[in-house]
Every structure is written in C-alpha cells, then in structure tokens.
PABA-22503 format. One line per field, with one value per residue: residue number from 1; residue in three letters; chain; z, y, x of N, C-alpha, C in turn. Coordinates in Angstrom, 3 decimals, padded with zeros to 6 digits. Each point is the difference from the previous one (the first is absolute). Layout:
! residues N
n (NUM|...)
res (ALA|...)
chain (A|...)
n.up (Z|...)
n.north (Y|...)
n.east (X|...)
ca.up (Z|...)
ca.north (Y|...)
ca.east (X|...)
c.up (Z|...)
c.north (Y|...)
c.east (X|...)
//
This chain:
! residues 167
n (1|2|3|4|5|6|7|8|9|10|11|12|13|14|15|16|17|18|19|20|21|22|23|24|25|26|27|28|29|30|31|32|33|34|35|36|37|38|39|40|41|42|43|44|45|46|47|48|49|50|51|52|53|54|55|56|57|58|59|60|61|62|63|64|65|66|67|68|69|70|71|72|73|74|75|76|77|78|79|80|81|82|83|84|85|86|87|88|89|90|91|92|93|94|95|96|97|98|99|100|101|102|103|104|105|106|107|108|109|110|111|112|113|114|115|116|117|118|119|120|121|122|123|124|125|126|127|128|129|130|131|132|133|134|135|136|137|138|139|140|141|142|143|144|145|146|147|148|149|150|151|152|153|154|155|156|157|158|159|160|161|162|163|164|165|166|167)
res (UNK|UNK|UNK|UNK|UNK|UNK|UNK|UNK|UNK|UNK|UNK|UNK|UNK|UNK|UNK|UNK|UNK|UNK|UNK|UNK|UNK|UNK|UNK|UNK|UNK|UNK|UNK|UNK|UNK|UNK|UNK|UNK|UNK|UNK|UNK|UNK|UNK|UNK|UNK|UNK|UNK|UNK|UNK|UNK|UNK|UNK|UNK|UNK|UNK|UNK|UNK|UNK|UNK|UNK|UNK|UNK|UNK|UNK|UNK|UNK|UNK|UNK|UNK|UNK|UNK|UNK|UNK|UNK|UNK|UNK|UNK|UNK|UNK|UNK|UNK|UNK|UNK|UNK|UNK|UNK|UNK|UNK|UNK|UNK|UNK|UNK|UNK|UNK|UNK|UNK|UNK|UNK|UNK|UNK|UNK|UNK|UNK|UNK|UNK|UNK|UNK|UNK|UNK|UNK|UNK|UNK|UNK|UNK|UNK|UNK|UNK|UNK|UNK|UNK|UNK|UNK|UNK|UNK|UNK|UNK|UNK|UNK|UNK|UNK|UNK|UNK|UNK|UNK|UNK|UNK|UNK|UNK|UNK|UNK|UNK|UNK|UNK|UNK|UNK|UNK|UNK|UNK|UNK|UNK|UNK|UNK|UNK|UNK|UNK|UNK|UNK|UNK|UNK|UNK|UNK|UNK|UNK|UNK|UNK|UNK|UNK|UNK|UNK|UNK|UNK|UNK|UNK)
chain (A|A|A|A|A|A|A|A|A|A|A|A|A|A|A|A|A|A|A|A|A|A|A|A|A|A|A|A|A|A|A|A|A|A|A|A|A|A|A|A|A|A|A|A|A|A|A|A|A|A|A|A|A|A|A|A|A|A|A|A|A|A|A|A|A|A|A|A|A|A|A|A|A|A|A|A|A|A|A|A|A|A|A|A|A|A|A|A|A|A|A|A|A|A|A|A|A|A|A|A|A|A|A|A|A|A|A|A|A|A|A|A|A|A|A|A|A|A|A|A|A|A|A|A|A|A|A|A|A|A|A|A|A|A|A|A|A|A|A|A|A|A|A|A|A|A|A|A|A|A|A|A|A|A|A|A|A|A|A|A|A|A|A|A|A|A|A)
n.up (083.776|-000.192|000.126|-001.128|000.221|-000.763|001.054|-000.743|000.886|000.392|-000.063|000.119|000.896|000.129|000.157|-000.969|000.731|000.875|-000.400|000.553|000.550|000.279|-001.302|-000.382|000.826|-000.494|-001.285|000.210|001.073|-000.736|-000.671|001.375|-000.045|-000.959|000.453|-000.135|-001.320|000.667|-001.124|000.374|-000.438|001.573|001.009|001.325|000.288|-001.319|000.350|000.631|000.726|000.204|000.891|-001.310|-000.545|001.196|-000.276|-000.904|000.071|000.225|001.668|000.461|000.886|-000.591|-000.894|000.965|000.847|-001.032|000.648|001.206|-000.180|-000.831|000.549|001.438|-000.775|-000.636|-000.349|-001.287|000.529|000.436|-001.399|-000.536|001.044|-000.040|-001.221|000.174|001.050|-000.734|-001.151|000.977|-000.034|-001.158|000.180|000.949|-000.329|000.999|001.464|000.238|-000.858|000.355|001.150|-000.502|-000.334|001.405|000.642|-000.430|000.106|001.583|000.059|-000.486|000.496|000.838|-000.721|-000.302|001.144|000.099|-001.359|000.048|001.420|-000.277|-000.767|001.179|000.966|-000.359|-000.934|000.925|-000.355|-000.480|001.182|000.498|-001.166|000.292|001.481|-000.713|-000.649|001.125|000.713|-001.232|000.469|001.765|000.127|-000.745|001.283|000.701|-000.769|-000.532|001.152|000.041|-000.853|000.268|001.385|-000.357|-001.031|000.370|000.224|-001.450|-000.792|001.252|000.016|-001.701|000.310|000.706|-000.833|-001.197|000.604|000.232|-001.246|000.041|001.000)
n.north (105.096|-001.374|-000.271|-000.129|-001.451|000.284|-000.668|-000.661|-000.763|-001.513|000.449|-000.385|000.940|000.978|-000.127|000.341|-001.530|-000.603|000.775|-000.110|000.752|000.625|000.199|000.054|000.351|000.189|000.347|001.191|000.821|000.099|000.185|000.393|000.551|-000.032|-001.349|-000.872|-000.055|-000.874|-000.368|000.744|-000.055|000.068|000.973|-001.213|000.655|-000.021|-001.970|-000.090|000.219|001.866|000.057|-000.241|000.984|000.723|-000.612|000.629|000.676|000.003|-000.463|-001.233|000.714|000.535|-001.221|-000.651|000.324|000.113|-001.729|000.017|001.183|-000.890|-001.550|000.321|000.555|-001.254|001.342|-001.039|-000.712|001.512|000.592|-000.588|000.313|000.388|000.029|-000.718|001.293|001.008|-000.475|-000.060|001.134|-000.212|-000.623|000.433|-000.629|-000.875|000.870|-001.176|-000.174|001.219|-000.240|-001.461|000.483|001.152|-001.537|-000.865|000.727|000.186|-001.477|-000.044|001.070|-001.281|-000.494|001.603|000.087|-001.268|000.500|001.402|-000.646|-000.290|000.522|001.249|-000.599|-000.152|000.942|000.634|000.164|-001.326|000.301|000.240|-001.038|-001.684|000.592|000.030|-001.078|-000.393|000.531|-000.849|-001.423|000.140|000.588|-000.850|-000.500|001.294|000.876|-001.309|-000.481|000.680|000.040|-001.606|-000.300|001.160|-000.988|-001.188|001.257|000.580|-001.098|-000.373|000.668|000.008|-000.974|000.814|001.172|-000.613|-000.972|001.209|000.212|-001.057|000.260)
n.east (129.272|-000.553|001.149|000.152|000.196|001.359|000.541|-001.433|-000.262|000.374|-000.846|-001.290|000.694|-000.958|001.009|-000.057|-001.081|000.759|-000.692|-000.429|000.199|-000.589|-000.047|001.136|000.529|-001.828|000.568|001.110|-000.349|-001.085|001.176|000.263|-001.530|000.226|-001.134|001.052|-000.185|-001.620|000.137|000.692|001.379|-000.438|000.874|-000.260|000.977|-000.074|-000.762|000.680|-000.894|000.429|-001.125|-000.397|000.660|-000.163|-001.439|000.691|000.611|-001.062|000.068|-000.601|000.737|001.769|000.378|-000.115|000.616|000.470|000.153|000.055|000.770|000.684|-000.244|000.502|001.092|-000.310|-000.779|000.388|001.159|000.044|-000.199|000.875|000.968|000.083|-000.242|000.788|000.676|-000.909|000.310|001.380|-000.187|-000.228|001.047|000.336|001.414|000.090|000.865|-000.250|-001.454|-000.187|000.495|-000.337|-000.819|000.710|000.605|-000.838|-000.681|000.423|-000.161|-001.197|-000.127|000.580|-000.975|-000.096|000.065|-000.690|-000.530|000.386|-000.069|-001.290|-000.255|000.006|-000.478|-000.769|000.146|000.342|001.025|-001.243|-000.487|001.348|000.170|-000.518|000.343|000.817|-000.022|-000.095|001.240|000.979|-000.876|000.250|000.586|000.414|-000.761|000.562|000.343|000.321|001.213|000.689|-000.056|000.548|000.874|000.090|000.066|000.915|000.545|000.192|000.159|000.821|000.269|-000.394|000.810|000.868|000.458|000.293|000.594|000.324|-000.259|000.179|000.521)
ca.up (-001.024|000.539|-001.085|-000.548|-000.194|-001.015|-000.056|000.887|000.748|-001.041|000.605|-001.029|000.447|-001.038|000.603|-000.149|000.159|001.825|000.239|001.042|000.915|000.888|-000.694|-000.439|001.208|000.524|-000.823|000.413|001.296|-000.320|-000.457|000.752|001.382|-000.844|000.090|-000.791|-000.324|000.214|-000.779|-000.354|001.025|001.092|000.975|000.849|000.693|-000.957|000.006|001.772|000.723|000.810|000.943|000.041|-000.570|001.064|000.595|-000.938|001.307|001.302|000.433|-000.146|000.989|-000.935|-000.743|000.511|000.264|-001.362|-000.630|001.002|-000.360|-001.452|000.114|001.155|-000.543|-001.710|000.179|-000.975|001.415|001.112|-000.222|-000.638|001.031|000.838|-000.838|000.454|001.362|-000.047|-000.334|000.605|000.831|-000.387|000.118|000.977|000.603|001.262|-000.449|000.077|-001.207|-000.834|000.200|-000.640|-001.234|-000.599|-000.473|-001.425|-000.978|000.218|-000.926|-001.217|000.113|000.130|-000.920|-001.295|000.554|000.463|-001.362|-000.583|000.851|-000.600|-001.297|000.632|001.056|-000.994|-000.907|000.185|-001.173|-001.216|000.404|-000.704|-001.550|000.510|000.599|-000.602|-001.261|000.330|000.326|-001.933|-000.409|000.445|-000.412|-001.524|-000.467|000.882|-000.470|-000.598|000.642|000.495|-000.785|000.094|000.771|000.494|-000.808|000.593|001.556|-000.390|-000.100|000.870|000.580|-000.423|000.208|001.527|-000.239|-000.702|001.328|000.876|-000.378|-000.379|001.394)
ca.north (-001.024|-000.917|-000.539|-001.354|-000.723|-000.785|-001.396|-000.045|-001.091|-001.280|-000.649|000.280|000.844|001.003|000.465|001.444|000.344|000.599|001.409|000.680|-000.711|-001.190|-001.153|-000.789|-000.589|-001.185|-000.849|-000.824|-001.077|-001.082|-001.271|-000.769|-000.804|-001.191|-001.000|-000.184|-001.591|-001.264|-000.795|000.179|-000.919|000.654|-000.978|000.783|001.507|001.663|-000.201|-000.121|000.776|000.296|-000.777|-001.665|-000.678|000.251|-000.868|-001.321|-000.114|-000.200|-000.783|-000.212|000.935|001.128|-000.101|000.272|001.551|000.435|-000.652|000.204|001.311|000.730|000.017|000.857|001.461|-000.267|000.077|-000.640|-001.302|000.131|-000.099|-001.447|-000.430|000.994|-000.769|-001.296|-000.656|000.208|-001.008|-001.263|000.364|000.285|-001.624|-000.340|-001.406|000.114|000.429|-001.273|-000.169|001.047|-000.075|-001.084|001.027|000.897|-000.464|-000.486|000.899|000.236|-000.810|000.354|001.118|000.221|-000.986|000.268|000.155|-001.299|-000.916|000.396|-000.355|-001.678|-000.184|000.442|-001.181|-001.464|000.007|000.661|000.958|-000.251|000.564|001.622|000.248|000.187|001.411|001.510|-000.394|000.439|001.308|001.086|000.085|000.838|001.170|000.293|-000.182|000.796|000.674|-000.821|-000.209|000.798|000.023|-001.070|000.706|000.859|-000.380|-001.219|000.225|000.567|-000.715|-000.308|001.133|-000.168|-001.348|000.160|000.996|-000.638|-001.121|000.971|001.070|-001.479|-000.751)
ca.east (000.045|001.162|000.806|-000.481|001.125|-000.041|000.305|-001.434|000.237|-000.102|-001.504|-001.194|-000.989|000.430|000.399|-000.364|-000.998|000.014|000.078|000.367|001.164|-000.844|-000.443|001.548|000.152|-000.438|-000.022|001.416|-000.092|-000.644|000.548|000.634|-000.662|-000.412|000.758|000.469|-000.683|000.562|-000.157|001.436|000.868|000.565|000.486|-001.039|000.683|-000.884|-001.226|-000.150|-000.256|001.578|000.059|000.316|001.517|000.229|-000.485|000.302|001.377|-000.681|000.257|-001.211|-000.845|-000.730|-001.416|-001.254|-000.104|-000.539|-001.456|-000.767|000.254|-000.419|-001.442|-001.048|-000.145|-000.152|-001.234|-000.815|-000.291|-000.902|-002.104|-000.453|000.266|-001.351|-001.177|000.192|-000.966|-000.619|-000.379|-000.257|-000.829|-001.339|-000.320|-000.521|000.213|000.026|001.363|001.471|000.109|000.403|001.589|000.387|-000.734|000.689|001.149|-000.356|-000.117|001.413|000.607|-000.221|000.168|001.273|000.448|000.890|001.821|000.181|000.071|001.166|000.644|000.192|000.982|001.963|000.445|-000.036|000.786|001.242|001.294|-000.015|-001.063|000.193|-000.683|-001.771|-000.290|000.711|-000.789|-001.343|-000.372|-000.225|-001.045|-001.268|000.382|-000.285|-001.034|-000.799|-001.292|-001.034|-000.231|-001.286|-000.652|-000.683|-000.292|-000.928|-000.980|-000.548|-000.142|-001.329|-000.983|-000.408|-000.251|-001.128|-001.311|-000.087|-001.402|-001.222|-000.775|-000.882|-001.126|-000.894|-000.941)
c.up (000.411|-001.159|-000.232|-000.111|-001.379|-000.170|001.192|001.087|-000.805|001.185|-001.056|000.217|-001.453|000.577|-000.569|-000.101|001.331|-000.037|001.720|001.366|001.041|-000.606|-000.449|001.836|000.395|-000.927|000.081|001.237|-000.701|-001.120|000.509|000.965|-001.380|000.504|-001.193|-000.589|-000.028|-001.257|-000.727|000.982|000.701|001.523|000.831|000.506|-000.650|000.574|001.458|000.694|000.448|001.159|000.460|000.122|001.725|000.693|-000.208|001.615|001.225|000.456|000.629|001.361|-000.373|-000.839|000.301|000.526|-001.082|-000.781|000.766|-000.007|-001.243|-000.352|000.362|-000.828|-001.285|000.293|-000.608|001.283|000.936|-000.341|-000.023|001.746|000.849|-000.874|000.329|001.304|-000.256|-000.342|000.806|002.042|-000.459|-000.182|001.219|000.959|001.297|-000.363|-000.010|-001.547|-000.980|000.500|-000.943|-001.629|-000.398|-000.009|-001.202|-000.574|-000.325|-000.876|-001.264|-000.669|-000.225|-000.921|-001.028|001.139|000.775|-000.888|000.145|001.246|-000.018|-000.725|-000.121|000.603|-001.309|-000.801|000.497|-000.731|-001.091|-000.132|-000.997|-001.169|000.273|-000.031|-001.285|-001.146|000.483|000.253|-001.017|-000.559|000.202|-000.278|-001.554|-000.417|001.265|-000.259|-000.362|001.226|001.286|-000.891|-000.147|001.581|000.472|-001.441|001.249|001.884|-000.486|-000.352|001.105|001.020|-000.739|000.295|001.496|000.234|-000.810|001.017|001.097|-000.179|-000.328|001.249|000.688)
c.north (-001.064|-000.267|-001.858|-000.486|-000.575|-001.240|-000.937|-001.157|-001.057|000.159|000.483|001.442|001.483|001.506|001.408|001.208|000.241|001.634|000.292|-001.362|-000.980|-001.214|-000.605|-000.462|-001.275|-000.901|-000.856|-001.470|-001.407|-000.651|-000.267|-001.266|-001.138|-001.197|-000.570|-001.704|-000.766|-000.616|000.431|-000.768|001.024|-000.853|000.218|000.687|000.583|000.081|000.758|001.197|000.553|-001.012|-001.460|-000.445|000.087|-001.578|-001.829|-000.146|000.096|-001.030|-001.165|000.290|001.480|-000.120|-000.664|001.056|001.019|-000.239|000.341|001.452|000.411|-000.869|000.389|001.235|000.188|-000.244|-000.909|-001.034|000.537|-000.249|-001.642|-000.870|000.590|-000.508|-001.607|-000.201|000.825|-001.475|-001.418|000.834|000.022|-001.676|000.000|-001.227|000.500|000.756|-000.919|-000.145|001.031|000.511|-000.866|000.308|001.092|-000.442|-000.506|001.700|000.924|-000.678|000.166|001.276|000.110|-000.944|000.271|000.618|-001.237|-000.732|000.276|-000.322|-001.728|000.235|000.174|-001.163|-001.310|000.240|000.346|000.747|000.142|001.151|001.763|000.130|000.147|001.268|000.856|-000.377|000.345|001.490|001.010|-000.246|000.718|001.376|000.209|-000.158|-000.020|000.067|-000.903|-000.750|001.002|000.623|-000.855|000.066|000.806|000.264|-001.084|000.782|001.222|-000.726|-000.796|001.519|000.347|-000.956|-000.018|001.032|-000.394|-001.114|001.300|000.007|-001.466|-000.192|001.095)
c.east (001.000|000.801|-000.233|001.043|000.124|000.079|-000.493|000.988|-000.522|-001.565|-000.803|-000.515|000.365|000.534|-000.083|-001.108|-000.095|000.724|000.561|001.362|-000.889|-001.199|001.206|-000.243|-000.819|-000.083|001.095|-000.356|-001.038|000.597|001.180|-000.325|-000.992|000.797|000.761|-000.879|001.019|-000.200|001.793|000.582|000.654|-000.236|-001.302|000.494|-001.203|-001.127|-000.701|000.403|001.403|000.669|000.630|001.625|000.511|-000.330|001.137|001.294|-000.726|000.568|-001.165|-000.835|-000.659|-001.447|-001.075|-000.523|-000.883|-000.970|-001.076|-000.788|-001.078|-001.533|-000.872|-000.714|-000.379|-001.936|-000.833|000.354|-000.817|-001.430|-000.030|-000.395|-001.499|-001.283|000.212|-000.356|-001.449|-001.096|-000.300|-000.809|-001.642|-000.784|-001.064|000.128|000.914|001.811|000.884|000.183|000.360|001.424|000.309|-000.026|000.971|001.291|000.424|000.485|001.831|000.574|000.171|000.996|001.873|001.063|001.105|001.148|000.059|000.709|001.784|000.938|000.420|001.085|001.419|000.111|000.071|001.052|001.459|000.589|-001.108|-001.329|-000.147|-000.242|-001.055|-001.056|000.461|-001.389|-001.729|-000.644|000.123|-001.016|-001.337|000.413|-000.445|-001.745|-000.941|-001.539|-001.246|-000.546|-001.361|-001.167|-001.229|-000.743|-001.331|-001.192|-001.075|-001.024|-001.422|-001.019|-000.538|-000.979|-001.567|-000.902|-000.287|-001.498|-001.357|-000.789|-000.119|-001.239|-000.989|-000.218|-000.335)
//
C-alpha cells in the first residue's frame, strides 16, 4: 500500500489517486518537463532551448562554428534543402542555371541569420536590444510560427500530389 500525501503539490494533478510509486514518479517528471506560458511575463532564458544560454558568450568563430553544426544537423533544414534541389533538378534546365537556382535558394534560406548580422554591424552597442527584443519574440511565438510554417509546406505538398494525379 502506498502512503498518500497529505499535502498535495500546488499542480492540478490528484494526487491521491496515483496509487502506486511509479505513477507519482511519471507524473512527478511531467510537470516538470511542462513548458512554461508564454502569455505570463517570463525571461527568454524560460523560453529557449538549455542550450542556448551557452551560445549567448560564444565567440564569432565559435558561433559559426555552431551555426554551421547545428544546421547541418537540424533535420526540418536538411528535408527543406534536399526538396529545393529536388525541385530545381526536376526543372530540367541546363546545370549553370540550376547552380544559379540553388543559390538564389541558399539565399533565401539564409536570410533570418543575414537579417540578424545586418543588424549587429548597422546598429552597433544599439544592436543588443534589437536582437534581445526579437529573439523574446520568436521564442514566445514559436509555435505559431511553425505552426504557420509547416501549415504553408503541407498545403504546398497537397497541391504538389493533387497536379500528380491530373496529368
């Protein structure tokens, strides 16, 4: 028989209904691993990934390094990258133009850590709000963001399969 706690924890869970020790345990671990909301006032420390607070004292060899690293290895850039030269291989236009085709696309691609380098060099000292204000924003609105995202790359992906099955 497990013993019941009289004095539940401040979470929603019922706690005297987790009978046994290894249901308290995974119940315990899953309201630890609850993200915390974003619609309260907290820092992006809460928002962002362990990882990140390490990246912030990088030096800018170090972080490229990291950037370099952590794209290579971030699987949603590899499919998108590989469906892009898939795409500009199915053109069928000669390789000077689809070298020209998968630069454009690099480009494209590199715009949101181009955006945030403009912005250290242009702005200087004044730059660090900038960056701090932007990066509480994506963080606070991750989710919608991808959300939106991989809404826009399914519906593209349906109309890719629906024009299959028409010709």
């Amino acid at each position: 028989m497990a013993v019941v706690r009289s004095d539940p924890p401040k979470t929603a869970l019922n706690w005297p209904a987790l009978r046994t020790t290894g249901a308290r345990a995974r119940a315990t671990r899953a309201t630890r691993d609850v993200k915390p909301d974003p619609t309260k006032e907290s820092s992006t420390q809460d928002l962002s990934p362990r990882f990140s607070g390490a990246l912030d004292n990088f030096t800018p060899v170090k972080a490229g390094g990291a950037g370099v690293a952590l794209s290579a290895l971030n699987p949603k850039n590899l499919l998108l990258t590989v469906a892009g030269a898939a795409a500009i291989a199915e053109t069928g236009i000669p390789a000077g133009q689809q070298a020209g085709a998968y630069a454009v696309l690099v480009v494209i691609a590199s715009l949101r850590v181009a955006t945030a380098v403009v912005i250290f060099f242009a702005l200087g000292d004044r730059s660090t709000q900038v960056l701090d204000g932007l990066k509480t924003w994506l963080a606070m609105h991750n989710n919608a963001i991808m959300a939106v995202l991989m809404l826009v790359i399914g519906v593209k992906l349906i109309d890719n399969a629906i024009s299959g099955f028409s010709t």
